[in-house]
C-alpha positions as CSV (number, residue, x, y, z in Angstrom):
1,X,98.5,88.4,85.2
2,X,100.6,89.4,88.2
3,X,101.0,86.7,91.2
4,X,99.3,87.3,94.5
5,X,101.6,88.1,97.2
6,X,100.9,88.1,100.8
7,X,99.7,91.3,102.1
8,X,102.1,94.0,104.0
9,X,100.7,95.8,107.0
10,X,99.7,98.8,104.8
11,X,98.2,97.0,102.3
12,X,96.0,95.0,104.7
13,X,95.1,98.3,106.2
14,X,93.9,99.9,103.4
15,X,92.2,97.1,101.9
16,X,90.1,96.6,105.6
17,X,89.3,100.8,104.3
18,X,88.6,99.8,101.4
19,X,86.1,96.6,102.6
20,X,84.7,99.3,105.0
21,X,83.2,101.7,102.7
22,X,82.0,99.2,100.2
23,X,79.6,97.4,102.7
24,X,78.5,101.2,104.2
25,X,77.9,102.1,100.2
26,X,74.5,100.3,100.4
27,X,73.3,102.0,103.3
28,X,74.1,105.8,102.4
29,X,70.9,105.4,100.4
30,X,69.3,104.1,103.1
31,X,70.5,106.9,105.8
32,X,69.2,109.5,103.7
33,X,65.5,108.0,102.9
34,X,65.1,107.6,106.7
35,X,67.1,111.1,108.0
36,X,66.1,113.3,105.5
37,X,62.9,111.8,104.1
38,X,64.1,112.6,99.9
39,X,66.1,112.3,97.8
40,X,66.4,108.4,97.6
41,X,66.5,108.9,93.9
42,X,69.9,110.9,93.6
43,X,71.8,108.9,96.9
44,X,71.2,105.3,94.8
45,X,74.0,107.4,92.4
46,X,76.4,107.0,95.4
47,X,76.4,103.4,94.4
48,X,77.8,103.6,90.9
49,X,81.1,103.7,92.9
50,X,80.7,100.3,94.2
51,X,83.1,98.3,91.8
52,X,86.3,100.9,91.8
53,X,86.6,99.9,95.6
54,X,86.2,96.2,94.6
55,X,89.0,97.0,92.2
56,X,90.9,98.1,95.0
57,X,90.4,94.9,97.1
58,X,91.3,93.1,93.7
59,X,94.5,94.9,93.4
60,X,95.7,94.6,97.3
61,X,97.2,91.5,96.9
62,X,98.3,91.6,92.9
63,X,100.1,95.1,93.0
64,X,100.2,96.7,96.6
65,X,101.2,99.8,96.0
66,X,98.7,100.2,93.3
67,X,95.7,99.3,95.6
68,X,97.5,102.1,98.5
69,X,97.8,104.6,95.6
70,X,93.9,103.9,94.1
71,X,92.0,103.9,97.3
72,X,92.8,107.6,97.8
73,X,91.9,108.6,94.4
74,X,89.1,106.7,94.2
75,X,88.1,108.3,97.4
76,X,88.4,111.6,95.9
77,X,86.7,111.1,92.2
78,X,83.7,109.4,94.6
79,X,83.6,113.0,96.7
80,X,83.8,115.3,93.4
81,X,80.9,112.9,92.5
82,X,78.7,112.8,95.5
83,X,79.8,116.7,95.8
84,X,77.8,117.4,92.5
85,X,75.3,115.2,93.1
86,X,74.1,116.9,96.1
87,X,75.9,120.5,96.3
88,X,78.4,121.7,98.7
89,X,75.4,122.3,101.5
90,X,75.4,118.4,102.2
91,X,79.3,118.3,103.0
92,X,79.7,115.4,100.9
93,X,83.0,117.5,100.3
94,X,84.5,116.9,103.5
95,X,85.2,113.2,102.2
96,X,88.5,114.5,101.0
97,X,89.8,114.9,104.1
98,X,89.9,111.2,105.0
99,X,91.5,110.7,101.9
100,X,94.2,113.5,102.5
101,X,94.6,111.0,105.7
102,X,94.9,108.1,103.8
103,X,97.5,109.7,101.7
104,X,99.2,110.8,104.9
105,X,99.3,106.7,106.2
106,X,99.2,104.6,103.7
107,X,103.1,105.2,102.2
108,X,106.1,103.5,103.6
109,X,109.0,105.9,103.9
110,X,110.9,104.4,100.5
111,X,107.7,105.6,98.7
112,X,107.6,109.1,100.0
113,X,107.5,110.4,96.2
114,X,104.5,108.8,96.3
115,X,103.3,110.1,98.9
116,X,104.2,113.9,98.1
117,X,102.8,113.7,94.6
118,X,99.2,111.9,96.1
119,X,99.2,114.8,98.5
120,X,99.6,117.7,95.7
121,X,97.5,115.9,93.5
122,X,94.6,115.5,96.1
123,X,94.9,119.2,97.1
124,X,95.4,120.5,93.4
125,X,92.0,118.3,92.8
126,X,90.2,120.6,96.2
127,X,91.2,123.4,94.8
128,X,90.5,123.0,91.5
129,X,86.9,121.5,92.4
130,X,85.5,123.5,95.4
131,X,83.0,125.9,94.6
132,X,83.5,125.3,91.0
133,X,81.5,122.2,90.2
134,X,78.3,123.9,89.9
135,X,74.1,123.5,91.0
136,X,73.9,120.3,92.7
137,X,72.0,118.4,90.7
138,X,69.7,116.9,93.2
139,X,68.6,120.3,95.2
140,X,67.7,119.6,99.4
141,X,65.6,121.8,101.2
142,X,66.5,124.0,103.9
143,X,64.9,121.5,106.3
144,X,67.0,118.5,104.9
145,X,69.8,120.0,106.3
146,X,70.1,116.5,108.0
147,X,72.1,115.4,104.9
148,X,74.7,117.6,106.1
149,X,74.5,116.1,109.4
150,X,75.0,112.7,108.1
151,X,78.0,113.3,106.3
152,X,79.5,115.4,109.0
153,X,79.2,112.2,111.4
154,X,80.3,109.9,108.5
155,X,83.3,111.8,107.9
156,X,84.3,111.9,111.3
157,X,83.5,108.0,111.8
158,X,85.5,107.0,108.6
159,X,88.5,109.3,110.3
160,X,88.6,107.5,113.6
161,X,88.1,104.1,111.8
162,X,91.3,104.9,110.1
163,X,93.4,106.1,112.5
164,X,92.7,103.2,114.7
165,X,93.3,100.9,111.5
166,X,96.8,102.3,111.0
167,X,97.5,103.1,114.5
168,X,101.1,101.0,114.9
169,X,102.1,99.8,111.5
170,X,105.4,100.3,110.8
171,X,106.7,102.7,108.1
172,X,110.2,100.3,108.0
C-alpha cells in the first residue's frame, strides 16, 4: 500500500472539488423533487456515483497525481451518465465543461503530457458522446424544463467554485 504524503497545493484543491460534489450528490435528488415536481425516481441514479469521488479523496494523499488525473474522468463518466439518464434537454451535458476546467488547473507544468492527453481524451469523449447516447431514459415534460435550469446554475456554481479554489496556486 503506498504511504500517505502530505498534500501539494493541487492536490488539496482538487480534493476540496472533489469533497464538494460528494456532499451536493445527496441533494441533486432533492433539487429536482422540489423544482421540477418528478422524476425523483431517476435523479436517486445520480447517487450511484457517490464512492468514485470518495476514491478520489482516498487517493489524494496516496498517489496525487492519480487523484488530479481521476477527478476529471470521473467527472466526465458521471455526465455521460446523468446525460442518458435524463436526455440532452436537462443540460446535464454541460458538466463537461467544468471538468475541461479541471483539466485545464489541476496539472503542474512538468505534467503537461498529462494534461494534453486529459484534454484530448475529454474532448474525444464529447464528441464521441453528444447526441449519440440515445432516448433519455427518464423522459421530462416540456414544463419540467426547470431541470435544465438547475443544471445550468449548478454548472455555473461548480465553475466559479473552482476557479476561486485554484485561483493562486502555483504551477512551480
Amino acid at each position: 500500500m503506498a504511504e500517505k504524503v502530505p498534500l501539494d497545493p493541487l492536490t488539496q484543491a482538487t480534493v476540496t472539488v472533489a469533497w464538494v460534489v460528494l456532499l451536493n450528490k445527496p441533494f441533486y435528488p432533492l433539487y429536482v423533487w422540489w423544482l421540477v415536481g418528478s422524476g425523483i425516481q431517476a435523479s436517486l441514479w445520480t447517487l450511484v456515483s457517490v464512492p468514485f469521488f470518495l476514491l478520489i479523496i482516498y487517493l489524494g494523499p496516496r498517489n496525487p497525481l492519480a487523484a488530479r488525473i481521476a477527478l476529471p474522468l470521473v467527472g466526465a463518466v458521471d455526465t455521460l451518465f446523468e446525460t442518458m439518464l435524463f436526455g440532452y434537454d436537462s443540460g446535464t451535458e454541460l458538466f463537461l465543461a467544468p471538468c475541461i476546467m479541471l483539466v485545464a488547473l489541476s496539472f503542474y507544468s512538468e505534467e503537461k503530457w498529462w494534461q494534453r492527453g486529459m484534454a484530448a481524451l475529454l474532448f474525444v469523449v464529447f464528441f464521441a458522446a453528444h447526441d449519440r447516447l440515445g432516448a433519455a431514459l427518464h423522459e421530462w415534460s416540456p414544463s419540467e424544463s426547470a431541470l435544465l435550469n438547475i443544471n445550468v446554475f449548478a454548472v455555473a456554481s461548480l465553475m466559479a467554485f473552482i476557479a476561486i479554489r485554484y485561483a493562486g496556486i502555483p504551477r512551480r
